[in-house]
Each structure stands twice: as C-alpha cells, then as structure tokens.
Predicted model as a PDB file, atoms N, CA, C, CB and O in Angstrom, pLDDT in the B-factor column:
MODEL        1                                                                  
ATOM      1  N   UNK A   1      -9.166 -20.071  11.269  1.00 57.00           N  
ATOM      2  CA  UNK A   1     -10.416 -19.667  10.681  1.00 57.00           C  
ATOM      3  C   UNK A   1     -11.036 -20.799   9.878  1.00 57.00           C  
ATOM      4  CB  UNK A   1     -10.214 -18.452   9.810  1.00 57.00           C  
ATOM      5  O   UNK A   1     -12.249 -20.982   9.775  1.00 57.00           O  
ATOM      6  N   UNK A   2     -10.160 -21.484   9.362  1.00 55.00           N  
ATOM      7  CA  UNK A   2     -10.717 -23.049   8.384  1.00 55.00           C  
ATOM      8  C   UNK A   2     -11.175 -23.598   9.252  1.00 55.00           C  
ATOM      9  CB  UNK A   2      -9.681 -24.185   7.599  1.00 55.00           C  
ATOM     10  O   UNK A   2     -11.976 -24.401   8.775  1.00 55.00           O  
ATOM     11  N   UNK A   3     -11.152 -23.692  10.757  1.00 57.00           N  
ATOM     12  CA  UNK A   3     -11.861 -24.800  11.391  1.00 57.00           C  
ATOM     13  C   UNK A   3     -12.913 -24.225  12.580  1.00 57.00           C  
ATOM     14  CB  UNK A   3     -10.715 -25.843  12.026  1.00 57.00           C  
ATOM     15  O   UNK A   3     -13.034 -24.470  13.780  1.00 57.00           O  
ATOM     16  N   UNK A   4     -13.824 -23.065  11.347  1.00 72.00           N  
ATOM     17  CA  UNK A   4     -14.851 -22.239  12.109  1.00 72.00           C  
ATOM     18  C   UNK A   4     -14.598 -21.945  13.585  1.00 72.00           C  
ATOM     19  CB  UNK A   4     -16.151 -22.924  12.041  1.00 72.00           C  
ATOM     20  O   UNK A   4     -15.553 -22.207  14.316  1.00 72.00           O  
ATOM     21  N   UNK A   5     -13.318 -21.369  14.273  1.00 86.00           N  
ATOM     22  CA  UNK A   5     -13.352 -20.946  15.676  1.00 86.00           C  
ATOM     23  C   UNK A   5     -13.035 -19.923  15.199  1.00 86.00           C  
ATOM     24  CB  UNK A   5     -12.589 -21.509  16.830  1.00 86.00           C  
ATOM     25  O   UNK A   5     -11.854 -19.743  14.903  1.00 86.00           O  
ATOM     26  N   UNK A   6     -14.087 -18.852  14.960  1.00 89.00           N  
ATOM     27  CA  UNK A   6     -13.614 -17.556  14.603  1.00 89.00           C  
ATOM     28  C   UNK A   6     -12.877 -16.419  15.417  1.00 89.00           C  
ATOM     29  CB  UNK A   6     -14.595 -17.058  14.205  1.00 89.00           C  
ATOM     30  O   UNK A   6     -11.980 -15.597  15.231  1.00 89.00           O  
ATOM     31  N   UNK A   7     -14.290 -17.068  17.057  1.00 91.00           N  
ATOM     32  CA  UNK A   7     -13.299 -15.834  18.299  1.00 91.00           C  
ATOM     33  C   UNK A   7     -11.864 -16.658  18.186  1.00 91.00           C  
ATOM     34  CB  UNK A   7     -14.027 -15.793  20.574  1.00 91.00           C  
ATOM     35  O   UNK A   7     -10.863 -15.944  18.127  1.00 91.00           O  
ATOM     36  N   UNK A   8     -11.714 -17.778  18.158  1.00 92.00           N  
ATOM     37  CA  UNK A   8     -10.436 -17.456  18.787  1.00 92.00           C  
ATOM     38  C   UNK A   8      -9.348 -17.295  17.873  1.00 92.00           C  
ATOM     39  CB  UNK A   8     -10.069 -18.440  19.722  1.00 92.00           C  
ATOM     40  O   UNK A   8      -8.167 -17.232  18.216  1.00 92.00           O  
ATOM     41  N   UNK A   9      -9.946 -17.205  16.241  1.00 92.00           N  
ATOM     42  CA  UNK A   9      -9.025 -16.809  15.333  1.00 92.00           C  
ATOM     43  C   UNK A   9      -8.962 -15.054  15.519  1.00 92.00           C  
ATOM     44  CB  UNK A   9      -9.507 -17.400  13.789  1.00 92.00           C  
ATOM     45  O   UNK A   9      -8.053 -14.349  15.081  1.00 92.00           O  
ATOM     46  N   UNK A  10      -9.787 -14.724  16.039  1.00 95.00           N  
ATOM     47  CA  UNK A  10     -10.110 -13.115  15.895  1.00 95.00           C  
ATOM     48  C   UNK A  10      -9.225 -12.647  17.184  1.00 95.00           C  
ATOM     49  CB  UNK A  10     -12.019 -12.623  16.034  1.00 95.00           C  
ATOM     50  O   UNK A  10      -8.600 -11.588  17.126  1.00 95.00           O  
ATOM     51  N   UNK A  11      -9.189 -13.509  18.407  1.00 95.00           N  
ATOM     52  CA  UNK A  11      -8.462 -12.900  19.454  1.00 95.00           C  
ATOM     53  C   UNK A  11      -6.719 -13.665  18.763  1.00 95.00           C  
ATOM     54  CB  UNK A  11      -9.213 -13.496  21.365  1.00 95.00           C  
ATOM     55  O   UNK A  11      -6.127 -12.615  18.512  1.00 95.00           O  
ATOM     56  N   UNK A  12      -6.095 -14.389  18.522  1.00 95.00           N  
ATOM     57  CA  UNK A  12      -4.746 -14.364  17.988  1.00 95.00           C  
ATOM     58  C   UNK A  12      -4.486 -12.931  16.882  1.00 95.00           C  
ATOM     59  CB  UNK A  12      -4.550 -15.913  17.160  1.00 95.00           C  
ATOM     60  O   UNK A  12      -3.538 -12.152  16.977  1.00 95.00           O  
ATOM     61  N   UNK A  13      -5.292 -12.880  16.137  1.00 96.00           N  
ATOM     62  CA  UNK A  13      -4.737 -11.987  15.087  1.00 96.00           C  
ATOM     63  C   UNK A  13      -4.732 -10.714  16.022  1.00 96.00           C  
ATOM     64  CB  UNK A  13      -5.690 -11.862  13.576  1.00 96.00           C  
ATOM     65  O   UNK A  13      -3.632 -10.171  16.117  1.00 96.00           O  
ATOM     66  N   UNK A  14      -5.877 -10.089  16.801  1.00 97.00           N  
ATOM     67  CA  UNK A  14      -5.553  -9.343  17.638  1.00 97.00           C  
ATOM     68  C   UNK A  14      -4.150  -9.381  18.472  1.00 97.00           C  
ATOM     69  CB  UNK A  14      -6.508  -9.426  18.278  1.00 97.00           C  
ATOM     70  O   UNK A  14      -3.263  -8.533  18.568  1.00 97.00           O  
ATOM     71  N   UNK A  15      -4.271 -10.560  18.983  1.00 98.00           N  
ATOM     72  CA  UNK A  15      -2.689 -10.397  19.790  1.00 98.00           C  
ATOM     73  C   UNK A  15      -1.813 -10.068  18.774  1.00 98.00           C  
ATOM     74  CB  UNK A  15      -2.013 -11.832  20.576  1.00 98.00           C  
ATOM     75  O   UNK A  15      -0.846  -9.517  19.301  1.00 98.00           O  
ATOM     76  N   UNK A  16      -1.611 -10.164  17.020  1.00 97.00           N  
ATOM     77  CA  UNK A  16      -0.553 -10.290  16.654  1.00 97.00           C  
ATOM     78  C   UNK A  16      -0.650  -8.892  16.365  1.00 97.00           C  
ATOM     79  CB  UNK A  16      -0.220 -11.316  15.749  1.00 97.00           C  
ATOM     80  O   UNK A  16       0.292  -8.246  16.824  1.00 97.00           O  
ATOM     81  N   UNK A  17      -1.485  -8.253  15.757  1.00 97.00           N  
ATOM     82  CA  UNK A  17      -1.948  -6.804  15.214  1.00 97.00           C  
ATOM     83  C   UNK A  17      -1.193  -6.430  16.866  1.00 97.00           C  
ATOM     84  CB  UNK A  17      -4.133  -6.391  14.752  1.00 97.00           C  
ATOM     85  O   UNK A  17      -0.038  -6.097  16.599  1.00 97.00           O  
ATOM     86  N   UNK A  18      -1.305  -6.391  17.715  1.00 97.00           N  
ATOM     87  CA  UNK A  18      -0.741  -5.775  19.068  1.00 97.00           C  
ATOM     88  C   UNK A  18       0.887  -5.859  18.778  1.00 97.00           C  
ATOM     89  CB  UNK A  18      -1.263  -6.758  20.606  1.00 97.00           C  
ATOM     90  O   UNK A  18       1.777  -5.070  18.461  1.00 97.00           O  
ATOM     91  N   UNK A  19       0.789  -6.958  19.003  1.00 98.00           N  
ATOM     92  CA  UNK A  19       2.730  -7.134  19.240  1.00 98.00           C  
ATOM     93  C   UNK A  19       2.939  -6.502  17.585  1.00 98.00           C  
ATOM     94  CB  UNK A  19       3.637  -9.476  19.533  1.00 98.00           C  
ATOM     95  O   UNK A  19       3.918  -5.757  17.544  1.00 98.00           O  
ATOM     96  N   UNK A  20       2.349  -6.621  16.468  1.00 97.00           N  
ATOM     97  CA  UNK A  20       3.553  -6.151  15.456  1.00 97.00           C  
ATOM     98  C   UNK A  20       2.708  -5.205  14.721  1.00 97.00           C  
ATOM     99  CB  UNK A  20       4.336  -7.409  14.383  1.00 97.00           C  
ATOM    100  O   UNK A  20       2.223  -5.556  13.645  1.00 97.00           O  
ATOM    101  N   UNK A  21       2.440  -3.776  15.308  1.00 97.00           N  
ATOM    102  CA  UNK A  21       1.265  -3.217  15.029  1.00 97.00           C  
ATOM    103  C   UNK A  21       1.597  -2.405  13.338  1.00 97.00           C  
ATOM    104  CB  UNK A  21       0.836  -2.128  16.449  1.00 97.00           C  
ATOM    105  O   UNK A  21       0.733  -1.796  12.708  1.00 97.00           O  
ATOM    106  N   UNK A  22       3.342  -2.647  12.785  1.00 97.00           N  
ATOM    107  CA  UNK A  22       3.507  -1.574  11.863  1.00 97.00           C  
ATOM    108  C   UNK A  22       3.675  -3.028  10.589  1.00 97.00           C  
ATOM    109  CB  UNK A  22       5.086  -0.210  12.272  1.00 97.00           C  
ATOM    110  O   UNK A  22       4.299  -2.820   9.548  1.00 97.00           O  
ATOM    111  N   UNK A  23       3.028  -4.449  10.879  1.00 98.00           N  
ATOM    112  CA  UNK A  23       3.087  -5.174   9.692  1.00 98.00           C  
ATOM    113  C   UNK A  23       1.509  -5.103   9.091  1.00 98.00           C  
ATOM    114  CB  UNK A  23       3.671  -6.737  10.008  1.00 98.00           C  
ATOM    115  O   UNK A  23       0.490  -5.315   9.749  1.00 98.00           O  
ATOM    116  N   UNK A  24       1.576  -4.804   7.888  1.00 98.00           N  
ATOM    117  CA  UNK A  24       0.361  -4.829   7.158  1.00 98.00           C  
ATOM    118  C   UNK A  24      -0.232  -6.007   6.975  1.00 98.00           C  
ATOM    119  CB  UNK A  24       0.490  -4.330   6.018  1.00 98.00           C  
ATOM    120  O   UNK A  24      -1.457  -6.119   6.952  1.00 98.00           O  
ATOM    121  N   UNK A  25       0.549  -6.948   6.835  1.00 97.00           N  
ATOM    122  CA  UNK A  25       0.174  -8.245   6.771  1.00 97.00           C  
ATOM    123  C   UNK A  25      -0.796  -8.945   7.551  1.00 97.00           C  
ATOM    124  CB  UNK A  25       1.100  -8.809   6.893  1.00 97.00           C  
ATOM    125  O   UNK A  25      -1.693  -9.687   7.151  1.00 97.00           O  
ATOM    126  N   UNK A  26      -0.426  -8.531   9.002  1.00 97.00           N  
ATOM    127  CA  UNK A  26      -0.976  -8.599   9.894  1.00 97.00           C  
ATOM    128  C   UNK A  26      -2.792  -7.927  10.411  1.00 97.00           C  
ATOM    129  CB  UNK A  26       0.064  -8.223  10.408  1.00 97.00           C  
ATOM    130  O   UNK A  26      -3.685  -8.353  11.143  1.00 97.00           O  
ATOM    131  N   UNK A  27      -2.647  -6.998   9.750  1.00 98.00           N  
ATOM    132  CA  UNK A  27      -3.663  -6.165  10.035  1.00 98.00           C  
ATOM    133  C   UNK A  27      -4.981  -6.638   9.046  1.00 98.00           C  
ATOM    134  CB  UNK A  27      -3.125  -4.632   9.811  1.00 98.00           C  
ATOM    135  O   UNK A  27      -6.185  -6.499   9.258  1.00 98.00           O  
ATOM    136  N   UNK A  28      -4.123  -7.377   7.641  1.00 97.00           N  
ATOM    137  CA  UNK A  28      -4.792  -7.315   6.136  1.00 97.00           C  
ATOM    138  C   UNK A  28      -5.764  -8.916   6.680  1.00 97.00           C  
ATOM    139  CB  UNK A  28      -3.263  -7.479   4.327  1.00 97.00           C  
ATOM    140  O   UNK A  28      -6.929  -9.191   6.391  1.00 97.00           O  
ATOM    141  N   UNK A  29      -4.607  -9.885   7.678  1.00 96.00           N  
ATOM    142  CA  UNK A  29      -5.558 -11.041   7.944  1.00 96.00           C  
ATOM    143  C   UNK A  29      -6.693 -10.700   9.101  1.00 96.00           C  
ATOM    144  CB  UNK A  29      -4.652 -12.347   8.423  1.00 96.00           C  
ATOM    145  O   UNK A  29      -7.836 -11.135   9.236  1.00 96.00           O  
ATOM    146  N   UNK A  30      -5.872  -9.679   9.939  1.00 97.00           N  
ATOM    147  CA  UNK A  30      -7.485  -9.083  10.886  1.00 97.00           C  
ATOM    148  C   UNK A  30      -8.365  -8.748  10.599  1.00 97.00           C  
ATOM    149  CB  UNK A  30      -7.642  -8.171  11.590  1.00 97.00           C  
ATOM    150  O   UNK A  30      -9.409  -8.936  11.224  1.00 97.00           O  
ATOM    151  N   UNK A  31      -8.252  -8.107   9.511  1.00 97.00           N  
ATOM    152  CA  UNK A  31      -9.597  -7.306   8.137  1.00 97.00           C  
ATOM    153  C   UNK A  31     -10.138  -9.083   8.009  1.00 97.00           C  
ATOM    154  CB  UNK A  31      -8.585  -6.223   5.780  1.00 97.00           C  
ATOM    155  O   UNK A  31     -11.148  -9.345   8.662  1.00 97.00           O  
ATOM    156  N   UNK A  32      -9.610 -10.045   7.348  1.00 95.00           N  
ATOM    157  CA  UNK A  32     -10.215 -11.043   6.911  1.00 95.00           C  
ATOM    158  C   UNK A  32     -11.069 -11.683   8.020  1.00 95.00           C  
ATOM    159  CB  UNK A  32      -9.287 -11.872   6.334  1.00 95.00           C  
ATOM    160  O   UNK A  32     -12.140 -12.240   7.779  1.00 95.00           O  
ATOM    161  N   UNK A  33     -10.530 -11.571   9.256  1.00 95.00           N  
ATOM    162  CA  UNK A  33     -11.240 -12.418  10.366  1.00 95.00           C  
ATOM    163  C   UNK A  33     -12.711 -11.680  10.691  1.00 95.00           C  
ATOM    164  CB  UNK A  33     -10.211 -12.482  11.853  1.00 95.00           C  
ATOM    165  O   UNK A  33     -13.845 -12.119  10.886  1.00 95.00           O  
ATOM    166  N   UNK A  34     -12.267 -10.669  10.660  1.00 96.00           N  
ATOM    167  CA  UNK A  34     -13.667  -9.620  10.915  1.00 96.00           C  
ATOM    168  C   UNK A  34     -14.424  -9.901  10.017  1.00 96.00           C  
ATOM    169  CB  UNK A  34     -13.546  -8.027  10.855  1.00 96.00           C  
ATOM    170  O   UNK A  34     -15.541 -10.388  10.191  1.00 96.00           O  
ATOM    171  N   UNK A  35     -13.911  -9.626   8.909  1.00 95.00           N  
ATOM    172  CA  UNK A  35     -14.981  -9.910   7.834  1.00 95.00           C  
ATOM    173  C   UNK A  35     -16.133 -11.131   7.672  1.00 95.00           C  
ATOM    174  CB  UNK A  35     -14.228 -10.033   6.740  1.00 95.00           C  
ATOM    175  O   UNK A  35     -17.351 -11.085   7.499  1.00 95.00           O  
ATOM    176  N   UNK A  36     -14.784 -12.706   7.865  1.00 93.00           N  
ATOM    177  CA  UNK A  36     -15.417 -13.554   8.026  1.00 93.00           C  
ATOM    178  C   UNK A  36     -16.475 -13.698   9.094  1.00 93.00           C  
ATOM    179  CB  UNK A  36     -14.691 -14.251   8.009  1.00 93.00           C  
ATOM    180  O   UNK A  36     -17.509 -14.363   9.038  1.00 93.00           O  
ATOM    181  N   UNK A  37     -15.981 -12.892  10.148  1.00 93.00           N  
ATOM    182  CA  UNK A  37     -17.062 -12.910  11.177  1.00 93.00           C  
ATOM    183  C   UNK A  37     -18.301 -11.909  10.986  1.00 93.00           C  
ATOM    184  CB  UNK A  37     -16.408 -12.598  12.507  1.00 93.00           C  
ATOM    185  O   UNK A  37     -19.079 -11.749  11.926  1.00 93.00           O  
ATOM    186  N   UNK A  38     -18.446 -11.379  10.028  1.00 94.00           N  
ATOM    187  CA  UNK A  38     -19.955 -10.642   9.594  1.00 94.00           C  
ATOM    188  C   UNK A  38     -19.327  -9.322  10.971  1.00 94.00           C  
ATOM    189  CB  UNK A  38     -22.077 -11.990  10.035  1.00 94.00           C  
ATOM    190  O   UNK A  38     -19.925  -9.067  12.016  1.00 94.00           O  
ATOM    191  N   UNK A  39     -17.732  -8.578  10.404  1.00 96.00           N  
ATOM    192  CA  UNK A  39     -18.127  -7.304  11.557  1.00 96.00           C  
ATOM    193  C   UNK A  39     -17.141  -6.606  10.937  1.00 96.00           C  
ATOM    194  CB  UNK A  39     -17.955  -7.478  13.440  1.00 96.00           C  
ATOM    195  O   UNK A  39     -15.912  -6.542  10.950  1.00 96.00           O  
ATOM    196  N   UNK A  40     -18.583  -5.821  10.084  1.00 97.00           N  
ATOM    197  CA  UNK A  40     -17.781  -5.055   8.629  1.00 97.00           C  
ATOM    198  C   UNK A  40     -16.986  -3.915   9.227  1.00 97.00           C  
ATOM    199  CB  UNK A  40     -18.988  -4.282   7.300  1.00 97.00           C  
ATOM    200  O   UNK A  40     -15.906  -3.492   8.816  1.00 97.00           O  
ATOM    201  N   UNK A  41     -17.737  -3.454  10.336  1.00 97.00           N  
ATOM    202  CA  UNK A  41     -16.805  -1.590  10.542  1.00 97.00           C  
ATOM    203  C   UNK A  41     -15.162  -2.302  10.495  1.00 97.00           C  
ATOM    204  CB  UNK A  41     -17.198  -0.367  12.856  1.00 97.00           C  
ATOM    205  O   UNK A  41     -14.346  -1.939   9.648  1.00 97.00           O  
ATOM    206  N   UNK A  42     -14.847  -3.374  11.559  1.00 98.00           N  
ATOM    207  CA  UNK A  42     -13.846  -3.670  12.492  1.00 98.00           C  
ATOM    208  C   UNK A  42     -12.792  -4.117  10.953  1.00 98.00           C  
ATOM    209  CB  UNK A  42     -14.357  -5.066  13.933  1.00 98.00           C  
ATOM    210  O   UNK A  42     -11.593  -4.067  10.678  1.00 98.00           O  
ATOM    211  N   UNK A  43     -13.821  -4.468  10.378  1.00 98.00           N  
ATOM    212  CA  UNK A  43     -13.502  -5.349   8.996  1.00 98.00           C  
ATOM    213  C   UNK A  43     -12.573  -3.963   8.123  1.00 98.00           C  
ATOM    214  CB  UNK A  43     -15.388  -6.012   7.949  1.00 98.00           C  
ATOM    215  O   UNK A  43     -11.545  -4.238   7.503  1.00 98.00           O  
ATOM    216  N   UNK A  44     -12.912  -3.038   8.168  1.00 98.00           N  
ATOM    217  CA  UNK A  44     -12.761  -1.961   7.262  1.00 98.00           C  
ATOM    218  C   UNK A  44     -11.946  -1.334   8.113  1.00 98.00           C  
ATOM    219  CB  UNK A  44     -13.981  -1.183   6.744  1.00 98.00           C  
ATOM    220  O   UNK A  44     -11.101  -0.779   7.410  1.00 98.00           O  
ATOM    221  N   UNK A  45     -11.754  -1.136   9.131  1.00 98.00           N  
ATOM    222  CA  UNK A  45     -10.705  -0.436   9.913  1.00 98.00           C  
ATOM    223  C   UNK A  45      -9.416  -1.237   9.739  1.00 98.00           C  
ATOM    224  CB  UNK A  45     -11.101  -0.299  11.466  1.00 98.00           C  
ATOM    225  O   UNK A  45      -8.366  -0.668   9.438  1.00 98.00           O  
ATOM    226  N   UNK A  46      -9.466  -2.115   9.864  1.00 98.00           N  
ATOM    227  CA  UNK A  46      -8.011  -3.379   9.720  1.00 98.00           C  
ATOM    228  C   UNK A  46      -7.577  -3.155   8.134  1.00 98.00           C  
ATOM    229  CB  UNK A  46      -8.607  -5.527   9.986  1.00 98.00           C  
ATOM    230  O   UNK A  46      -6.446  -2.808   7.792  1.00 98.00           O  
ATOM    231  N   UNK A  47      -8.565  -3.390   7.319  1.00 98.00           N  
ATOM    232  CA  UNK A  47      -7.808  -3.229   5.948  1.00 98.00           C  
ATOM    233  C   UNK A  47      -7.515  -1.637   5.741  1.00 98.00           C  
ATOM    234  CB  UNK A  47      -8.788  -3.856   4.607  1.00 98.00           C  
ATOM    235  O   UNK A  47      -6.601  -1.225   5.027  1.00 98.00           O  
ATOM    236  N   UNK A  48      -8.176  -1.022   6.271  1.00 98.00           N  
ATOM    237  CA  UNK A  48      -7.591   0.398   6.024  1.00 98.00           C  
ATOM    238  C   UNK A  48      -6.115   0.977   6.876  1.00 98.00           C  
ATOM    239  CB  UNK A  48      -8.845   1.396   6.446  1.00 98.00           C  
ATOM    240  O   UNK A  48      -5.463   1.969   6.548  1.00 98.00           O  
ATOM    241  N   UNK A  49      -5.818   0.031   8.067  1.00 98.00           N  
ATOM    242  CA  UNK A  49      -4.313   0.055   8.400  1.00 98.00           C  
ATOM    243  C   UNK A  49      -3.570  -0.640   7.485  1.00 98.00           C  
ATOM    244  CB  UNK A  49      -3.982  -0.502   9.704  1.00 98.00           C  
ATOM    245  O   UNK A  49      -2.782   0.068   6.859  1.00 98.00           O  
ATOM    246  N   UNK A  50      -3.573  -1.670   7.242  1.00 98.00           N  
ATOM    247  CA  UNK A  50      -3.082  -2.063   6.315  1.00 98.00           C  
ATOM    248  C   UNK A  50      -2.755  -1.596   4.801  1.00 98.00           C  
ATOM    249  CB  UNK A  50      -3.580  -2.796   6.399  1.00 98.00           C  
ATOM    250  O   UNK A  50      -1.745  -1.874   4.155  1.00 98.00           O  
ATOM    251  N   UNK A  51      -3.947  -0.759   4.370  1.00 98.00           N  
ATOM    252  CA  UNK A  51      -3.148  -0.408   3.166  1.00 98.00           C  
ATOM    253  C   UNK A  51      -2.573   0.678   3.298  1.00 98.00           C  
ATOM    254  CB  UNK A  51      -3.794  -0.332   2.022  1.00 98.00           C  
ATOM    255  O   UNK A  51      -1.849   0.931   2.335  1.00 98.00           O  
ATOM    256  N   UNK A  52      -2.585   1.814   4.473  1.00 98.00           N  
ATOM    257  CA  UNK A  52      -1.799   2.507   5.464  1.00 98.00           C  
ATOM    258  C   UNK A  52      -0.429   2.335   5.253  1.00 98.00           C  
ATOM    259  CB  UNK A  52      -2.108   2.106   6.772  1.00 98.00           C  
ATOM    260  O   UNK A  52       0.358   3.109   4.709  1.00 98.00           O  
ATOM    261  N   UNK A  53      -0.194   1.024   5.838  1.00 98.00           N  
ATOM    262  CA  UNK A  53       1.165   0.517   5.739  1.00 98.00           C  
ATOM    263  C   UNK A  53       1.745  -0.270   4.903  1.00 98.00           C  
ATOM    264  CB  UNK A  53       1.421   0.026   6.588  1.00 98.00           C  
ATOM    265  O   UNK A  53       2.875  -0.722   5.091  1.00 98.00           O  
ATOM    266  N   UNK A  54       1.041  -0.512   3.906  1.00 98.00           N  
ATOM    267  CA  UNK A  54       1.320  -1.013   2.594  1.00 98.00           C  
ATOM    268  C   UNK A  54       0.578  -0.146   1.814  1.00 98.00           C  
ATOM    269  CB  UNK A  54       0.990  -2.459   2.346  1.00 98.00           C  
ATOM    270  O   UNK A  54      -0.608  -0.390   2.037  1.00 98.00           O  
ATOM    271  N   UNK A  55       0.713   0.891   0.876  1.00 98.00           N  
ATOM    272  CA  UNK A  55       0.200   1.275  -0.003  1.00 98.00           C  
ATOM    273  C   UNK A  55      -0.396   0.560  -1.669  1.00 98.00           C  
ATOM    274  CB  UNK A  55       0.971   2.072   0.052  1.00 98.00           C  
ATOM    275  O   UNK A  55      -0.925   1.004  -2.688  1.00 98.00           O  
ATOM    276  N   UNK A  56      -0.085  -0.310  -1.332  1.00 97.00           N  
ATOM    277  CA  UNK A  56       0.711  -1.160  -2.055  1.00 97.00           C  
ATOM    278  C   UNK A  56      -0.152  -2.755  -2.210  1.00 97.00           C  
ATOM    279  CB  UNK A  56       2.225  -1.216  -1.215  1.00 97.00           C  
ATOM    280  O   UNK A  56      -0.028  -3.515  -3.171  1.00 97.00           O  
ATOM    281  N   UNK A  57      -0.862  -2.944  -1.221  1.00 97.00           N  
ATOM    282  CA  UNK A  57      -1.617  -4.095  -1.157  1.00 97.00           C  
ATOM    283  C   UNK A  57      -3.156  -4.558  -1.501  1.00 97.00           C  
ATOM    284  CB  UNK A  57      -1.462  -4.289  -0.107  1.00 97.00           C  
ATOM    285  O   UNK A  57      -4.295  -4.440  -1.047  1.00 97.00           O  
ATOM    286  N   UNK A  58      -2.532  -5.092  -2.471  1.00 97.00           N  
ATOM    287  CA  UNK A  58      -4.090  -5.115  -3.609  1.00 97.00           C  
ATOM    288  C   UNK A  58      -5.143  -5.568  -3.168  1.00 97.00           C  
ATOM    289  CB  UNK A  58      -4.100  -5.983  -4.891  1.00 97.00           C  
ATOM    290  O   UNK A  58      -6.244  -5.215  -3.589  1.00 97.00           O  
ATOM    291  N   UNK A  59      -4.886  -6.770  -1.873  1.00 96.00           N  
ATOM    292  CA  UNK A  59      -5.765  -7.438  -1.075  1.00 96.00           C  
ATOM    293  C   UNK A  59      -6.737  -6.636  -0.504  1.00 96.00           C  
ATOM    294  CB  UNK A  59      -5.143  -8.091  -0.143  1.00 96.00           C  
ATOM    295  O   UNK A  59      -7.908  -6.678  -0.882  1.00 96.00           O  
ATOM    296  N   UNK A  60      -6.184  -5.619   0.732  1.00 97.00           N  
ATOM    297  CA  UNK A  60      -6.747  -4.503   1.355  1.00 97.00           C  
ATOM    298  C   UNK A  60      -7.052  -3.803   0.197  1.00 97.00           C  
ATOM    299  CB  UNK A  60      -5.895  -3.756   2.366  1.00 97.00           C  
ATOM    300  O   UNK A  60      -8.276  -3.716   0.305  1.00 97.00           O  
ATOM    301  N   UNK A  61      -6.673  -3.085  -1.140  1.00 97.00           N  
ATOM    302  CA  UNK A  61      -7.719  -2.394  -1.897  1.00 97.00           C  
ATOM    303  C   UNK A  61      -8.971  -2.931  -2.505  1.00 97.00           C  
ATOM    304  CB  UNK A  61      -7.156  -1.892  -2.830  1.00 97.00           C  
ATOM    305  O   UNK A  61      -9.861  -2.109  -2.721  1.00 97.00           O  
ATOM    306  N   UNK A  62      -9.160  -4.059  -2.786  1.00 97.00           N  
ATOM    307  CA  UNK A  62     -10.042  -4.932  -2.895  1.00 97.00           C  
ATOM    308  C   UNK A  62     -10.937  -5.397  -1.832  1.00 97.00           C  
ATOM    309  CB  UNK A  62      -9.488  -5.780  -3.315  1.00 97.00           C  
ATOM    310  O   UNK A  62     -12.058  -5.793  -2.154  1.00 97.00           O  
ATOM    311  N   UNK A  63     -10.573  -5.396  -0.593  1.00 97.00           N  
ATOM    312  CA  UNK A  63     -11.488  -5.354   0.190  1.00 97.00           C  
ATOM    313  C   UNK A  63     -11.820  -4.027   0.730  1.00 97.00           C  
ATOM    314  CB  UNK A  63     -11.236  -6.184   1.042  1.00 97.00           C  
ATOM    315  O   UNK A  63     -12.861  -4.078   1.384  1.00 97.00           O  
ATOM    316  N   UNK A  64     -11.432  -3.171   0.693  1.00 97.00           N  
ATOM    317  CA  UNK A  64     -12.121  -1.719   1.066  1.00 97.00           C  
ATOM    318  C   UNK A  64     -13.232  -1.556   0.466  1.00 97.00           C  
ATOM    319  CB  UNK A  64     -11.368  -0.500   0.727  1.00 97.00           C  
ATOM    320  O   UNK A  64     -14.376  -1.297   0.840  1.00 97.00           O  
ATOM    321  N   UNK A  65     -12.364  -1.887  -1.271  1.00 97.00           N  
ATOM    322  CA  UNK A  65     -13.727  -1.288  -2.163  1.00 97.00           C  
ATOM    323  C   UNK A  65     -14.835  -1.750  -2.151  1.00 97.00           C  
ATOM    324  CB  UNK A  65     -13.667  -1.285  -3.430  1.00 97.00           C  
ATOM    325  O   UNK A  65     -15.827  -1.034  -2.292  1.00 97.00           O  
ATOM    326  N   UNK A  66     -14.922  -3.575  -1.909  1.00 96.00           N  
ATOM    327  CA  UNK A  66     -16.058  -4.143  -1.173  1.00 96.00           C  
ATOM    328  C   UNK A  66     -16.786  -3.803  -0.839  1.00 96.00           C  
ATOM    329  CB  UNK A  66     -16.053  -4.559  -0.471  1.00 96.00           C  
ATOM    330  O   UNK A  66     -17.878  -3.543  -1.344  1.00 96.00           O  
ATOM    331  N   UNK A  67     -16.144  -3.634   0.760  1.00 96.00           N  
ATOM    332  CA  UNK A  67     -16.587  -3.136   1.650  1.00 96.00           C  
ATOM    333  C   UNK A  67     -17.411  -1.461   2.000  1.00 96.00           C  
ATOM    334  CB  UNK A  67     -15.626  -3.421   2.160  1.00 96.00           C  
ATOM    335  O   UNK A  67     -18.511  -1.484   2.550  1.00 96.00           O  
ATOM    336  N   UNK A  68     -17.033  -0.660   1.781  1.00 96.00           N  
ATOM    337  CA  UNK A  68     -17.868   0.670   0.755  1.00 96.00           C  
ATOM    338  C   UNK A  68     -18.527   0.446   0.162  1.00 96.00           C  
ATOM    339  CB  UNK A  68     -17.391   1.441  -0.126  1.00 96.00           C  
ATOM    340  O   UNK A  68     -19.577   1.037   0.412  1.00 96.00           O  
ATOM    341  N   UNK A  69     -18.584  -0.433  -0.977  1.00 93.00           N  
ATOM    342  CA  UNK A  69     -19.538  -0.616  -1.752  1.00 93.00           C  
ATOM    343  C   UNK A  69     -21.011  -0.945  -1.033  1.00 93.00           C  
ATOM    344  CB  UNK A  69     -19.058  -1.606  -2.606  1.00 93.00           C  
ATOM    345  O   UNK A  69     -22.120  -0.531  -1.367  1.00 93.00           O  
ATOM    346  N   UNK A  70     -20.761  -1.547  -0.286  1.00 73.00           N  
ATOM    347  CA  UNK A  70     -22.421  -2.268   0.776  1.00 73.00           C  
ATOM    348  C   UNK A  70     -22.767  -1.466   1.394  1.00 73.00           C  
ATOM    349  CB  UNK A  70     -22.420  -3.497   1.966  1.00 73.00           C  
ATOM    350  O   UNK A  70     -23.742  -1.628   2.128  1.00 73.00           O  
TER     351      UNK A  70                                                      
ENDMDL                                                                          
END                                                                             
C-alpha cells in the first residue's frame, strides 16, 4: 500500500482474508486497504469482522466509529 498499488494490495489481503478467514488481523488490514482505496462499505465490513473476531481491537473500533460517523 506504501507504494500506491492499491489493487494489488487489495487483491493479496483478499487472498489472505480467504486462506485465514478466522484472523482478525487480517481482516483489520483489509478494512485499511479499502479504506485507503476510498471503498467505505467494503471498508466497514472488514473492520466489522474483525472486531467480530477480536472483540478486543481498538484499531477496528476506531475505525468503525469513523466510519459511521460520515
């Protein structure tokens, strides 16, 4: 994502959100890619698995609330 190729940062995190669909971690940097890419729903669905599976992750609560907020 630092070196503005967003699709193809957006299609890896996808592959990884696939293969390891129960790490939050995973889902919390897919929320970020979306985001960065101006694609808020996709953006808000990823952090909302994520804090799903982390209840716990301040990152994804901070970006939800963001994200709602607009």
């Amino acid at each position: 994502m630092t070196m503005k190729k967003l699709d193809a940062a957006i299609a890896i995190f996808e592959l990884n959100a696939a293969q390891y669909p129960d790490s939050a971690n995973t889902h919390d940097s897919l929320g970020e890619a979306y985001l960065t890419a101006n694609k808020p729903t996709l953006a808000l669905r990823s952090y909302q698995t994520a804090l799903a599976l982390n209840p716990e992750s301040e990152s994804a609560k901070k970006a939800i609330k963001q994200l709602l907020l607009k």
